[in-house]
N, C-alpha and C positions, 0 to 999 in steps of 0.2 A: 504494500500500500504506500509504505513512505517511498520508494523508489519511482513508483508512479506516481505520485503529484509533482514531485521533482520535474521529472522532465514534461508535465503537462503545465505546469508552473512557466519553464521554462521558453514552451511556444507560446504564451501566453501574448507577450509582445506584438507577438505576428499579426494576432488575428485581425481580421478585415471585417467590420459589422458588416452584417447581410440583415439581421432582422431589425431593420430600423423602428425607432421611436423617439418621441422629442418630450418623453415623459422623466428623463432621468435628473433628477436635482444634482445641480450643479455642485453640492455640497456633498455629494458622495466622495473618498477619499479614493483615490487612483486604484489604490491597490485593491478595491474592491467592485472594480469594474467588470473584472473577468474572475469568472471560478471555475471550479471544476466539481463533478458530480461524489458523491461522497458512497452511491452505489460503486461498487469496486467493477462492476463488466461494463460501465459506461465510460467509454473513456474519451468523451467527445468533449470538445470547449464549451464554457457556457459564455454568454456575453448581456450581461447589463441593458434589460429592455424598461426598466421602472423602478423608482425606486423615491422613498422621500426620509429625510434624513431630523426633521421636524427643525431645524436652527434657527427659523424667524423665531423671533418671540413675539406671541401674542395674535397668533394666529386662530381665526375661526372657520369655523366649520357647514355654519347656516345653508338652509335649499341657497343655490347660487353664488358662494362667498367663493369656494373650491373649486378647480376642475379636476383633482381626483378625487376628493370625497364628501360624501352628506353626511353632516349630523341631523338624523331625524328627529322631528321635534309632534310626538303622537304616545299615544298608549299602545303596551307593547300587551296584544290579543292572546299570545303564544303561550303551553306549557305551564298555565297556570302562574303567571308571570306577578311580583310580587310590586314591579317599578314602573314608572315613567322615563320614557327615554325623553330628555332636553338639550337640544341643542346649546345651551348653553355648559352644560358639564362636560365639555369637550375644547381645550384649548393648551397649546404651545407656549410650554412652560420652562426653563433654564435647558434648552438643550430636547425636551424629548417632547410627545405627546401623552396629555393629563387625562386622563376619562375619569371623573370625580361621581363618583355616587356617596349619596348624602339623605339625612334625612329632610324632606320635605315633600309637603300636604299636595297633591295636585287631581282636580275633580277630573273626571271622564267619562264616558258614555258606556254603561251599559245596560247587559241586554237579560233579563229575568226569563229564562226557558218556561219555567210553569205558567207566570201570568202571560207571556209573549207579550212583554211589552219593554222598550227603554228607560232606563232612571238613570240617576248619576250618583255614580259612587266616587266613592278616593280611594289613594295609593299615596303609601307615605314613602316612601323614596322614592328617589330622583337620578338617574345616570346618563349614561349616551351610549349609543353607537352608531360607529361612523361605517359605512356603508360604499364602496365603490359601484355601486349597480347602474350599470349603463353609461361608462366611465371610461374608466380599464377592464381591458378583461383578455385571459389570455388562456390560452387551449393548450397545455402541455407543456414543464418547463421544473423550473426550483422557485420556491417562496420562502424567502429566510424573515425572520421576526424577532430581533432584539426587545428584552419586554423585561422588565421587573413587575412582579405579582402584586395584586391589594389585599388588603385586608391582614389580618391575623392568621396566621398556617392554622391554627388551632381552634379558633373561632369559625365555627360553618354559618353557611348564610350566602355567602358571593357566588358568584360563577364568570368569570372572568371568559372570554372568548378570542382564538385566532382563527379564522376559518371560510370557506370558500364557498360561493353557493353557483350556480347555474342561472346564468343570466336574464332565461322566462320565467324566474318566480323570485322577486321584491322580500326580500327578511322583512315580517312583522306584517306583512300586507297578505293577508290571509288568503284576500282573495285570488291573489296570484296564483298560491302554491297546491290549490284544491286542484287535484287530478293531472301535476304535473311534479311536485315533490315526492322523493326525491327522485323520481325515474333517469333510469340509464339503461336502459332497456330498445332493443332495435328487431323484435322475433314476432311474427305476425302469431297468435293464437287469443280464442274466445274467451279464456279464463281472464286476461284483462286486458281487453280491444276497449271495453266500457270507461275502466277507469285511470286510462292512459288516452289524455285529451288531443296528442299528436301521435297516431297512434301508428306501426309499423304495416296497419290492414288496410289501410285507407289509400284507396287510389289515389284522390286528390290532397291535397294536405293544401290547404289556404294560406294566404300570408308571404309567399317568395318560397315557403316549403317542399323539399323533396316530395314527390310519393311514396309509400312505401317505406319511410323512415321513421322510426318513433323517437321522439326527442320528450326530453325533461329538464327538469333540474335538481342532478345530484349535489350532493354535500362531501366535502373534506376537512373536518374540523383537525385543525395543525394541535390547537389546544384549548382542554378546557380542564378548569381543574375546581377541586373539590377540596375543601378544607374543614376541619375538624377534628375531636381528637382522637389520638392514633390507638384506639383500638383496634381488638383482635377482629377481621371481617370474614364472613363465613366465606368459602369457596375460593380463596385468595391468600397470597403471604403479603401482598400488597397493603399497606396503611396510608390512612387519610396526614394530612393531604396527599393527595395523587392528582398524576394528571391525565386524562384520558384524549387518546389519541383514536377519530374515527373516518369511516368510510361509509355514509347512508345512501343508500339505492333503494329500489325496488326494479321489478317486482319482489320479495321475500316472502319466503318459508313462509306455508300459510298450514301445512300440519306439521304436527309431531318438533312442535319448537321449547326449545329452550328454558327453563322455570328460573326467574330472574331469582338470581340471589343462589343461583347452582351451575356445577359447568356443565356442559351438553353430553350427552350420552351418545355413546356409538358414533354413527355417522350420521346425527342428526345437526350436524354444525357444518360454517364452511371447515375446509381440509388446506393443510401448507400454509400457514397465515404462520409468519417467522416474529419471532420477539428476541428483542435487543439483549447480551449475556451482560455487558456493562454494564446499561439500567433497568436491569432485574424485571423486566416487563414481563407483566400476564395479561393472557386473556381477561376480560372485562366483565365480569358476572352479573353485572347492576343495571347492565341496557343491552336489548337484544336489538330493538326496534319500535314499533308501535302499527295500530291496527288504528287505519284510517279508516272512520265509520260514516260510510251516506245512505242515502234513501234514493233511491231500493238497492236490496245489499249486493246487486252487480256492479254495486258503485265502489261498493268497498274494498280495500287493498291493503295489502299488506305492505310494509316497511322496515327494511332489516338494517341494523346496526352494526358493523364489523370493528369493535370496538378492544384495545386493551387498555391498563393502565399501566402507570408508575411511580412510583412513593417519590417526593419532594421534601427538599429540606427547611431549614431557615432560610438557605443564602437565596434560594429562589426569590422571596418576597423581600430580601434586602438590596439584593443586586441585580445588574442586567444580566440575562443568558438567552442563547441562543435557540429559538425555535425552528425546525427547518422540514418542509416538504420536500421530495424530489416526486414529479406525474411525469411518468408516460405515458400517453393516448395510448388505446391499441391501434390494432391495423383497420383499414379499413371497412373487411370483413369482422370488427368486434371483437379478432382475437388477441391473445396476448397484453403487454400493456401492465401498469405497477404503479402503485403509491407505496412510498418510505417515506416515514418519519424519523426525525434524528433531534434530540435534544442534544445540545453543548457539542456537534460534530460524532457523537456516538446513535448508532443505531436503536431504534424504539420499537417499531412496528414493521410490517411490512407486509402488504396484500398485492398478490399477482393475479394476473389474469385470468386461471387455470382455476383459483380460489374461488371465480363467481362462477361455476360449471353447475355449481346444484341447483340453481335457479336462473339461468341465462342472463342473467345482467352482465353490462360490461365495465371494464374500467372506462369513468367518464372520456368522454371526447365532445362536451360543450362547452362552450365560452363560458366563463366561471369569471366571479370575479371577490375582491376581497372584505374582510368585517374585521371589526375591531370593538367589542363591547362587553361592558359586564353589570350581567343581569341579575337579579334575585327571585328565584322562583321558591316554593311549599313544595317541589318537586327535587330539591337539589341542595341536600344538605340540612335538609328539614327533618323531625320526627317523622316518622312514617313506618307503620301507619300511628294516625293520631294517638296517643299516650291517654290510656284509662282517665275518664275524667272531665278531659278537654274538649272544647269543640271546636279547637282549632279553625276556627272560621274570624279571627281576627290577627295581625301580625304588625302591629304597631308599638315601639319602643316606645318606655314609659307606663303604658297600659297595664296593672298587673294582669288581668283576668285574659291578657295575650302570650304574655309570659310562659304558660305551659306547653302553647303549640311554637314555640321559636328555639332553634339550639342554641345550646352555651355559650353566652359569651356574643351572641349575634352582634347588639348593641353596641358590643365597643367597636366593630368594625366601619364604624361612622364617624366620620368622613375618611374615605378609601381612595387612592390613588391609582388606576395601572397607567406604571409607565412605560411607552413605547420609544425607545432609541432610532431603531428605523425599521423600513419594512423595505426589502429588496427584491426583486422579481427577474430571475435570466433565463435566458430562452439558449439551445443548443444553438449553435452557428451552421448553419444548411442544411438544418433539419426539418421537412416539410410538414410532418406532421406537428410542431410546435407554433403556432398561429397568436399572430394579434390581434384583439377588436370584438368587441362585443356582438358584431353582426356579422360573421365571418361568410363568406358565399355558400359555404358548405352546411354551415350553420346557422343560417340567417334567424336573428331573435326581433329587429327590427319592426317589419312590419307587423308581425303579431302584437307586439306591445303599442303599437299605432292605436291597432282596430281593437284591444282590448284597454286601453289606455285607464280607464277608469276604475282594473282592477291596481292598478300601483299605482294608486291615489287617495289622497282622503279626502274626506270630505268638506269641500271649500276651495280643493285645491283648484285651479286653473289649468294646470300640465302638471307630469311623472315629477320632471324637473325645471326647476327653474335656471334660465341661461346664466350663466358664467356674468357676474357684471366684471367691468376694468373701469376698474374705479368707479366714481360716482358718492364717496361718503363725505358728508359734511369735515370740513375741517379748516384750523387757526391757523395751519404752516404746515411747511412740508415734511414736517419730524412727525406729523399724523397719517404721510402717505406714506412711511419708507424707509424718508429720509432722500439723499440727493442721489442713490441709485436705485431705489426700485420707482418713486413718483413725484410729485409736487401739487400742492395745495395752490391752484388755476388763482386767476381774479374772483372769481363767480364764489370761493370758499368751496373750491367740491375736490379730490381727488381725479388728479390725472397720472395713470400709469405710462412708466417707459416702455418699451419694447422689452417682449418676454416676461412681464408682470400684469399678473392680473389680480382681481378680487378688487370689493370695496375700497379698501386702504392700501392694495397693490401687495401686498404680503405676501402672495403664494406666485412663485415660480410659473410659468404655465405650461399648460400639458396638453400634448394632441398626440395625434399618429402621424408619421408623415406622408402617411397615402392618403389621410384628407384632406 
């Protein structure tokens, strides 16, 4: 291995970009422009297609501030979800990116199943996540993630997130991912032609769509981790904190699955799923997947998990370390193909091709793009099931009579930081199948998200997103655009940005493809 980076190191110099993009922050430091694959049979160059290093201070996030990312500002519908996502707990602080979750009151809309009808309820914390969807997005390649952890290792309650989603279905926009989460699925049959909305059976497929192609959007969650204290867990030598590292598709296993909180029997599980000997990685016992339920039950589908963990220490939530994916697409024909995970440059996880044989799914090959947030869910790190007694139907710090349904220690986890250092994105150098762009020919997500536009949207919105401004923010001088190289504060008092700075106040770098 050391022998081989050496001289892949070595041609490093050489390389000529071919996969162009005008996304990489100039703040990237040289030597991290070009890497190499940390799978040992790949030994192809990789070359710096994206990457943001967060160095402005004081950068936001807002629909329109960014061109690589949204902080969304809505109630997050998902998982039992404990928070409010606000754009404002999201901003560029001494060097890294802040995602602050805190406690605070914020009303929302819901929806009462028995009476059918809306009220408004609260949610007392508050956090972000930032979102690339419909941004960057990129079909095959490495995703590295410098990140210091929030919260207390010991204290459960957070769920911190790095992770990739498939560019026709919106994180938190429900309505997107109904009958398109997480599919990676490309096999014409009637078991689920129903609840596969792009489906492989379909002569026509609308939208710029192939025929005869079933498209989705799978998941590659690079990290999420679990904190609380390090007891003994059933079916695992793994202890909390951990971090879980996964793979979600569908179609999955819809008999004979898995009894969460046990490991799988016989050959009722995938087969050849490798775990890291360094960081001690097992299989994941506490999520197989989930059973998406509609009306009428040819709607319903299953959803499988290919999940393990890993025990974490202090230094994680004190210091930065490295998080990293390596995707292969498969072939054309949907064979072959790989996702590895690698914490600190050691091996974690790893799923092939040959892994999703028990249920035809393939490793993805759709535009995917990235996340960055942490959530609080009664699903994650919570009692469960509810503790004699409680009715765990409240989860508000301060409250005693909430107090029974929340773990140890949740409270002092407020106010929590994760901090991101950078996020870096490379793509191999003349490799075809490693693809830019959100709406790839092959994979066009475009017009569908046109003619369904309303499902990544909320309510009041105007458009998915709002355009990119350059400049345009009220200000006294030009130490409120910049300064004298990103813009200047006009006669009129408004921000105007130089070449290659955009956003309100000109803070963010700007980012495009250069085939647009």
């Amino acid at each position: 291995m050391k022998n081989r980076r050496i001289l892949l190191l070595g041609c490093l110099a050489a390389v000529i970009r071919t996969n162009k993009a005008s996304w990489v922050d100039p703040d990237t430091p040289e030597e991290a422009q070009t890497t190499i694959a940390l799978e040992e049979r790949d030994n192809r160059v990789y070359q710096l297609v994206f990457s943001d290093e967060f160095e402005q201070e004081g950068r936001t996030f807002s629909d329109g501030e960014d061109p690589r990312w949204t902080a969304i500002n809505k109630n997050d519908y998902t998982n039992d979800a404990l928070h409010y996502y606000s754009d404002k707990n999201a901003i560029t602080t001494n060097g890294v990116l802040n995602i602050t979750t805190e406690q605070k009151t914020n009303p929302y809309k819901a929806f009462d199943e028995e009476a059918r009808r809306y009220y408004t309820d609260e949610k007392h914390v508050q956090s972000a996540m930032l979102q690339g969807w419909n941004k960057f997005c990129i079909t095959g390649g490495i995703v590295e993630f410098s990140a210091k952890l929030p919260g207390n290792p010991n204290d459960g309650g957070l769920w911190p997130a790095l992770w990739l989603l498939g560019n026709l279905a919106r994180a938190t926009y429900v309505g997107s991912s109904d009958f398109m989460w997480p599919y990676s699925y490309n096999k014409c049959d009637e078991d689920n032609r129903m609840s596969q909305e792009v489906s492989a059976c379909s002569k026509v497929n609308h939208y710029g769509m192939a025929p005869f192609q079933g498209r989705g959007a799978p998941e590659i969650d690079v990290l999420e981790t679990m904190q609380g204290t390090p007891d003994k867990l059933p079916s695992t030598n793994v202890r909390r904190p951990y971090l879980s590292a996964s793979l979600q598709v569908a179609p999955g296993l819809d008999t004979d699955r898995p009894v969460l909180g046990e490991r799988p029997s016989g050959d009722h599980w995938y087969s050849d799923l490798e775990y890291g000997n360094e960081t001690a990685a097992e299989l994941n016992p506490f999520f197989y997947g989930v059973t998406l339920v509609h009306e009428p039950d040819t709607l319903t589908y299953q959803a499988d998990a290919l999940s393990a963990n890993m025990g974490l220490k202090q230094t994680h939530y004190a210091d930065q370390h490295k998080y990293r994916v390596e995707w292969e697409p498969p072939e054309k024909n949907g064979t072959g193909g790989y996702v590895k995970w690698f914490v600190d440059d050691m091996l974690m996880y790893g799923i092939s091709g040959d892994s999703l044989a028990l249920t035809g799914a393939e490793i993805p090959s759709e535009p995917m793009y990235l996340l960055m947030n942490t959530a609080v869910s009664q699903n994650w790190g919570f009692p469960l099931p509810c503790p004699s007694g409680c009715k765990c139907s409240c989860f508000q710090c301060g409250k005693r009579e909430c107090m029974c349904g929340m773990p140890e220690g949740y409270c002092d986890n407020f106010p929590s930081n994760f901090e991101i250092d950078y996020v870096r994105v490379y793509q191999a150098v003349d490799e075809p199948k490693h693809i830019l762009g959100c709406s790839p020919p092959d994979r066009p997500t475009e017009l569908f998200i046109q003619g369904h536009k309303e499902r990544f949207m909320e309510e009041g919105d105007k458009r998915p997103l709002e355009p990119v401004s350059k400049g345009g923010a009220v200000c006294t001088n030009s130490t409120d655009c910049g300064g004298e190289e990103m813009g200047f504060c006009n006669f009129r008092m408004v921000c105007e940005c130089f070449e290659g700075f955009t956003g309100p106040t000109c803070l963010a770098y700007d980012g495009f493809y250069d085939f647009e």
